[in-house]
DRENTORVO-547515 format. One record per atom (N, C-alpha, C): atom name; chain; x, y, z. Coordinates in steps of 0.05 Angstrom, whole numbers, m for minus. Each point is the difference from the previous one (the first is absolute). Layout:
REC   name   chain        X        Y        Z
REC     CA       A        X        Y        Z
...
END
This chain:
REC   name   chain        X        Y        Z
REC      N       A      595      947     2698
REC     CA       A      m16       24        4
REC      C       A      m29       m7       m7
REC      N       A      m14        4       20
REC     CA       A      m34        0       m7
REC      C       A      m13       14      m16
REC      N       A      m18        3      m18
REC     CA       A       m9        9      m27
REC      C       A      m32       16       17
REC      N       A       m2       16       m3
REC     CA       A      m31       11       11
REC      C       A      m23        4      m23
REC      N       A      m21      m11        9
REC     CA       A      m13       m3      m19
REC      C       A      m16       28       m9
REC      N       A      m28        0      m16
REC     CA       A       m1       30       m6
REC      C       A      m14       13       24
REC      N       A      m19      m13       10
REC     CA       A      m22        8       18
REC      C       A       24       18       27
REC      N       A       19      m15        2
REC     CA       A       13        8       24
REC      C       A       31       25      m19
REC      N       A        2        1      m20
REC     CA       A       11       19      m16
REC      C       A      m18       21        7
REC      N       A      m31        5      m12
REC     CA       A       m9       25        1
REC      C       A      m12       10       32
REC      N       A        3      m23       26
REC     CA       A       m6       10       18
REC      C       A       28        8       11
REC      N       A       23      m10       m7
REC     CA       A       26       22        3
REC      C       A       m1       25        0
REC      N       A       m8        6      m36
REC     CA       A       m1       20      m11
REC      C       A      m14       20       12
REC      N       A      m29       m7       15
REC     CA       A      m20       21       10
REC      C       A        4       m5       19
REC      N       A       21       m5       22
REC     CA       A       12        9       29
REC      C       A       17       14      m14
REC      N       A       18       m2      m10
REC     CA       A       25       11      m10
REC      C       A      m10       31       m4
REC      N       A      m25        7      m20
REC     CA       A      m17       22        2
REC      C       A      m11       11       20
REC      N       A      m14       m7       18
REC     CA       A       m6        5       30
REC      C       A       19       15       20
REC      N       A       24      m24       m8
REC     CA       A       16       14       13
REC      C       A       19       29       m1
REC      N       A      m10        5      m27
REC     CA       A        6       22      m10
REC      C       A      m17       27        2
REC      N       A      m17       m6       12
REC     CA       A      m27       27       12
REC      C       A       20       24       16
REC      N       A        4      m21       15
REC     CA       A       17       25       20
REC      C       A       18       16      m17
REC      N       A       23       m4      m10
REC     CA       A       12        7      m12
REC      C       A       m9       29      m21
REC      N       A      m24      m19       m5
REC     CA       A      m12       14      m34
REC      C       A       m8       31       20
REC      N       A      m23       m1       16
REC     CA       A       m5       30       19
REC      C       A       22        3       15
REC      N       A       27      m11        6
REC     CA       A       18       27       12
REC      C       A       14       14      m21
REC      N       A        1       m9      m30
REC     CA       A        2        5      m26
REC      C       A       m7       26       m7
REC      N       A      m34       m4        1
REC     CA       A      m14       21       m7
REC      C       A       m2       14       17
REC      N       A        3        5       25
REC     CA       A        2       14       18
REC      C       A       21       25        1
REC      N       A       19       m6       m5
REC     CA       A       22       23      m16
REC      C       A      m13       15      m13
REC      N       A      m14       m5      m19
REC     CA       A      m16       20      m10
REC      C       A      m29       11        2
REC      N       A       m9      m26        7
REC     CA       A      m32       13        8
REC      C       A       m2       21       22
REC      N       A       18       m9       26
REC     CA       A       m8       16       18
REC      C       A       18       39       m7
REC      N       A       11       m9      m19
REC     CA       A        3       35        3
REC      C       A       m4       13       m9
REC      N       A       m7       34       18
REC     CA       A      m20        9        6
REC      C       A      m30       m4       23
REC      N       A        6      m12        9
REC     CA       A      m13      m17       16
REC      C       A        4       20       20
REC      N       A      m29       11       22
REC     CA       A        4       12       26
REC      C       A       12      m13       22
REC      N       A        9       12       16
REC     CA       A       13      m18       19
REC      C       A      m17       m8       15
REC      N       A      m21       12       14
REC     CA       A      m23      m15       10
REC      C       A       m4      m16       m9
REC      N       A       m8        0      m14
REC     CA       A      m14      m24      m20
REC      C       A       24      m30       m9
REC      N       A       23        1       13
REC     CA       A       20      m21       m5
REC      C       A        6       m8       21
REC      N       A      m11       21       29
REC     CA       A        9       m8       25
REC      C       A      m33      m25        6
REC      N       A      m25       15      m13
REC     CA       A      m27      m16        3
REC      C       A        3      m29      m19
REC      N       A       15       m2      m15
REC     CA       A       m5      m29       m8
REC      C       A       28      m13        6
REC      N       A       22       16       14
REC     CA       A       27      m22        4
REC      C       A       m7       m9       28
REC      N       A      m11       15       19
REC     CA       A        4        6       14
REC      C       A       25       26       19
REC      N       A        7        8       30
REC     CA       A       11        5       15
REC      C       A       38       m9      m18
REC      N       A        7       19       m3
REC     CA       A       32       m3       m4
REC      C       A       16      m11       11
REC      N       A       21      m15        3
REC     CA       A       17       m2       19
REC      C       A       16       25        2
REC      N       A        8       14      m11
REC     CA       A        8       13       10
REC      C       A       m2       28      m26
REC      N       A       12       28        6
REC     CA       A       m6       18      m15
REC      C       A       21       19        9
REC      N       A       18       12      m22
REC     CA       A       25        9       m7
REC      C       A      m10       29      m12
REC      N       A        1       26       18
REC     CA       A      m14       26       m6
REC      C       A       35       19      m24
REC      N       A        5        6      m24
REC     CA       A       11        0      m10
REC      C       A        1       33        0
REC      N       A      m23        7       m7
REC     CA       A       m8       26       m5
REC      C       A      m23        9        8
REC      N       A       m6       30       m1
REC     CA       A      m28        4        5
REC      C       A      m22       m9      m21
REC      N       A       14       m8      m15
REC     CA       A      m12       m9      m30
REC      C       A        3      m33      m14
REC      N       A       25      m10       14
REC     CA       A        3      m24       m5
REC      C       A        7      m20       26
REC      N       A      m17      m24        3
REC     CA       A        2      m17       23
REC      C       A        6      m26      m18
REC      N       A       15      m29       12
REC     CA       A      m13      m26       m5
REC      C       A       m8      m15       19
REC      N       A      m18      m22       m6
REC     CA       A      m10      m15       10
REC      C       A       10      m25        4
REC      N       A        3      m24       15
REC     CA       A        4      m19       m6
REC      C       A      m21      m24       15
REC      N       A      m14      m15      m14
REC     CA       A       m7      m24        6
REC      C       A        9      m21        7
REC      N       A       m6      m18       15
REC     CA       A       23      m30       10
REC      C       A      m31      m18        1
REC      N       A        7      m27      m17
REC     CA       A       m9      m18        0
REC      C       A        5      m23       m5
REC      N       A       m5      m25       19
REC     CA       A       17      m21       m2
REC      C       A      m19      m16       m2
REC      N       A        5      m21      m26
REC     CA       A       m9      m28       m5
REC      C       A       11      m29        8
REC      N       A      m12       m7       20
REC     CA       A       10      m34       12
REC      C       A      m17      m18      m20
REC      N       A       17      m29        9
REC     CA       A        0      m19      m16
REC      C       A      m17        7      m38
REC      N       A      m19      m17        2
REC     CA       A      m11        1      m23
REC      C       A      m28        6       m4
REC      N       A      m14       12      m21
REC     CA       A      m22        4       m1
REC      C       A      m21      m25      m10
REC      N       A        7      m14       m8
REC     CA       A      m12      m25      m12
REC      C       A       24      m18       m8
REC      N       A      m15      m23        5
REC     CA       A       16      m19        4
REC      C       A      m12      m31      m31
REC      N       A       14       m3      m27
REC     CA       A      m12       m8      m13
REC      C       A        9      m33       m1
REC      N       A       m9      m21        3
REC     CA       A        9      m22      m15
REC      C       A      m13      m17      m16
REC      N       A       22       m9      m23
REC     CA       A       m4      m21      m25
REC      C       A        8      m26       m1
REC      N       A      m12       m8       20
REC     CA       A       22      m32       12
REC      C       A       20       m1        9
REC      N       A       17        1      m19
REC     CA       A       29        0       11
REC      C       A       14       25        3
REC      N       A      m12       16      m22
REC     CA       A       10       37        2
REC      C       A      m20        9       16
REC      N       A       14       23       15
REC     CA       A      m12       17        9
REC      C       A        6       29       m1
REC      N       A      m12       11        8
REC     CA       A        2       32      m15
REC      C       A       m7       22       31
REC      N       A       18       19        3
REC     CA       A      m11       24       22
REC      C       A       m2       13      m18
REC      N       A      m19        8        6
REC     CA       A      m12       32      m13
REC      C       A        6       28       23
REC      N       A        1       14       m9
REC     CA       A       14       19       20
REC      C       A       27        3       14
REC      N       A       17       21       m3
REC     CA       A       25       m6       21
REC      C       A        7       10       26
REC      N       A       14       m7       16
REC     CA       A        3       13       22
REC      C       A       21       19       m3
REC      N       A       m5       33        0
REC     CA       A       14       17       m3
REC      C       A       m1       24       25
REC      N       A       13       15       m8
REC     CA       A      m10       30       19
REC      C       A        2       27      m23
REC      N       A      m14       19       m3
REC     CA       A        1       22      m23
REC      C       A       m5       20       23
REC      N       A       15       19      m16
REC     CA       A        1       22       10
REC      C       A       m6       28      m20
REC      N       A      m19        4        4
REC     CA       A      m12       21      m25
REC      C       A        4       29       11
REC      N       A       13       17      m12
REC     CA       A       18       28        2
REC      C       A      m18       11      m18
REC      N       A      m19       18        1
REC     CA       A      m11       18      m18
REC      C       A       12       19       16
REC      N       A       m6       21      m24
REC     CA       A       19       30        4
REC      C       A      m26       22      m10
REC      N       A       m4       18       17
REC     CA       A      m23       18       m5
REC      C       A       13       34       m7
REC      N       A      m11        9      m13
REC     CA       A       13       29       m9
REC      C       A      m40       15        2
REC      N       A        6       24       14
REC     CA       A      m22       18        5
REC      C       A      m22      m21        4
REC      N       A       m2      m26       15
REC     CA       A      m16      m11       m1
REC      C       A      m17      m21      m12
REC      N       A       16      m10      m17
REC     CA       A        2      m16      m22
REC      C       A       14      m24       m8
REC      N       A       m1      m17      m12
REC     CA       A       20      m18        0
REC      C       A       11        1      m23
REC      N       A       27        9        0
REC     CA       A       24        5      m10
REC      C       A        5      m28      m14
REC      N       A       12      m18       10
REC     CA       A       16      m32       m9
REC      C       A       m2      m20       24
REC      N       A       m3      m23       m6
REC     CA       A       m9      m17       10
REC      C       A       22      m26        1
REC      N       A       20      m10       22
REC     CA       A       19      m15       m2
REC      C       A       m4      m23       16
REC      N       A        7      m25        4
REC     CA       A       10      m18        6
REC      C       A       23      m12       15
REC      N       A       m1      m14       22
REC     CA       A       31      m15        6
REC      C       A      m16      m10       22
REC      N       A       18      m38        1
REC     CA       A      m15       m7       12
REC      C       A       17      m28       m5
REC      N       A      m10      m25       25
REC     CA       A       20      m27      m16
REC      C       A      m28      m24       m4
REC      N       A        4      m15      m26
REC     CA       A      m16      m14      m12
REC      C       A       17      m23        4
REC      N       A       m7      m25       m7
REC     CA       A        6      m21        2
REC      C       A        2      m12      m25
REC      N       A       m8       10      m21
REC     CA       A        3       m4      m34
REC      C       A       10       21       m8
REC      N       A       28        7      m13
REC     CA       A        3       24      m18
REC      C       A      m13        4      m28
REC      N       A      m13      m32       m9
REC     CA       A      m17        9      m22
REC      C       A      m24       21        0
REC      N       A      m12        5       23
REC     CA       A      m21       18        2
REC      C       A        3       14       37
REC      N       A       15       23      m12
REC     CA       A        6       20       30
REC      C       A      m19        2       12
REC      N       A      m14       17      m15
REC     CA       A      m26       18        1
REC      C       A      m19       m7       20
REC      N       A       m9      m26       m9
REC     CA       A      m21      m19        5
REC      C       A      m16        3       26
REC      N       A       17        3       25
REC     CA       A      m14        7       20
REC      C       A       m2       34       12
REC      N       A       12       16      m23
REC     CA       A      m10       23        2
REC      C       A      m29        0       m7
REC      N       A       m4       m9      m22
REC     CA       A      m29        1      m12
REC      C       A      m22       m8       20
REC      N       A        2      m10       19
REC     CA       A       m8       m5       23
REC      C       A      m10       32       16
REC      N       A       12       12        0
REC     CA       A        5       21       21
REC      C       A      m11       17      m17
REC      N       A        7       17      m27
REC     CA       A      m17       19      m20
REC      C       A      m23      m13      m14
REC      N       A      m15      m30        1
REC     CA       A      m17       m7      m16
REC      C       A      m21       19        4
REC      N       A      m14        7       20
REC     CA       A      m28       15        5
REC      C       A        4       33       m9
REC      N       A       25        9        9
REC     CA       A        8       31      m25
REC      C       A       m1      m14      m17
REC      N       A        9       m9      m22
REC     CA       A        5       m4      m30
REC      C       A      m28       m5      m13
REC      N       A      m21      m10       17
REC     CA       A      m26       m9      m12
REC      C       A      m23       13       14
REC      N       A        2       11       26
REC     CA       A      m22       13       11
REC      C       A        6       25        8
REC      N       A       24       22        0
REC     CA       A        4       21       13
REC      C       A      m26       19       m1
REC      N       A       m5       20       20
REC     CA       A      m13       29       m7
REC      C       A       17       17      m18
REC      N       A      m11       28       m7
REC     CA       A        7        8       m7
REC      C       A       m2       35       14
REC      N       A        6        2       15
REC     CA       A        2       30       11
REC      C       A       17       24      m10
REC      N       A      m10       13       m5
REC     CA       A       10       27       m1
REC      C       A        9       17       26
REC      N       A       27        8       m3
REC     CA       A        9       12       27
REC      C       A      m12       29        2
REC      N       A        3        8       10
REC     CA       A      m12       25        5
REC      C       A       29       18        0
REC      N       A       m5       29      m11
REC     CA       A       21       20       m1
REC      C       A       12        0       25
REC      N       A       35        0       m6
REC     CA       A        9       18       27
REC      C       A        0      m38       25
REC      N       A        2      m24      m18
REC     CA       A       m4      m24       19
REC      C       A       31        6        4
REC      N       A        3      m14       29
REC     CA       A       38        4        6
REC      C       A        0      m24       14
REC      N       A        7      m24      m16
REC     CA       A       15      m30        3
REC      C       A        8        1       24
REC      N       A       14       17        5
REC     CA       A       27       m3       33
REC      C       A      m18        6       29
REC      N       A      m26        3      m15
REC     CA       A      m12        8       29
REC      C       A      m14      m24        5
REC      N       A      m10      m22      m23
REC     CA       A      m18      m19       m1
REC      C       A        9      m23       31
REC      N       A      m18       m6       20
REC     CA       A       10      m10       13
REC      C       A      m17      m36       m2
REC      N       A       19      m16        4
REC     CA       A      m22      m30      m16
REC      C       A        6      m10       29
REC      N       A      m26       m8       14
REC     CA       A        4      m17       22
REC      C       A       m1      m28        1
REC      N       A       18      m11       12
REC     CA       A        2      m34       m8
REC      C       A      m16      m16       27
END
């Protein structure tokens, strides 16, 4: 077994971190975004794949986004390192009077150590740049029409 020295220990370490970004904002995304207007989740996710009208009061949303090969590509001579995985996420927010209710996941990753990972991809710009709008009285979700 080959012994790694430190220089290439702590550049492990800070991919190993990196690679954990994604993860960390689909994380916080569970919670940051709710409350969140739905405009305002349709302006930074973009266009839905698709949208599930529940009630006059409650709709969900779902997002589809897929990650090929790798995002960076790292090597240490003989090691080498991907950064990024090739996954697909599928982000299910759930809206009540307009709002975002809960925020879920499902999706297939290529590492079970970090699911998430290429969700955080898809909610990074909600979790760190959303608006903030106020709906106006009497808003009715079921009428909202999102053109793709």
């Amino acid at each position: 077994m080959m012994r790694m020295g430190r220089p290439a220990l702590s550049l492990l370490a800070g991919c190993t971190l990196l690679s954990a970004c994604g993860s960390l904002d689909a994380y916080k995304a569970r919670t940051r975004l709710v409350g969140a207007a739905e405009p305002d989740i349709v302006a930074c996710m973009g266009a839905p794949a698709s949208r599930v009208v529940l009630s006059h009061t409650d709709s969900v949303l779902q997002w589809d986004y897929a990650q090929t090969g790798t995002d960076v590509d790292v090597s240490l001579g003989i090691y080498a390192l991907k950064l990024g995985r090739p996954g697909i996420c599928h982000a299910i927010v759930r809206f009540r009077r307009g709002y975002v209710e809960s925020v879920h996941y499902s999706g297939t990753v290529v590492t079970p150590m970090d699911p998430d990972s290429v969700c955080g991809n898809l909610v990074h710009d909600c979790v760190w740049h959303r608006d903030q709008t106020a709906l106006p009285d009497g808003f009715d979700p079921s009428k909202l029409v999102i053109a793709r």
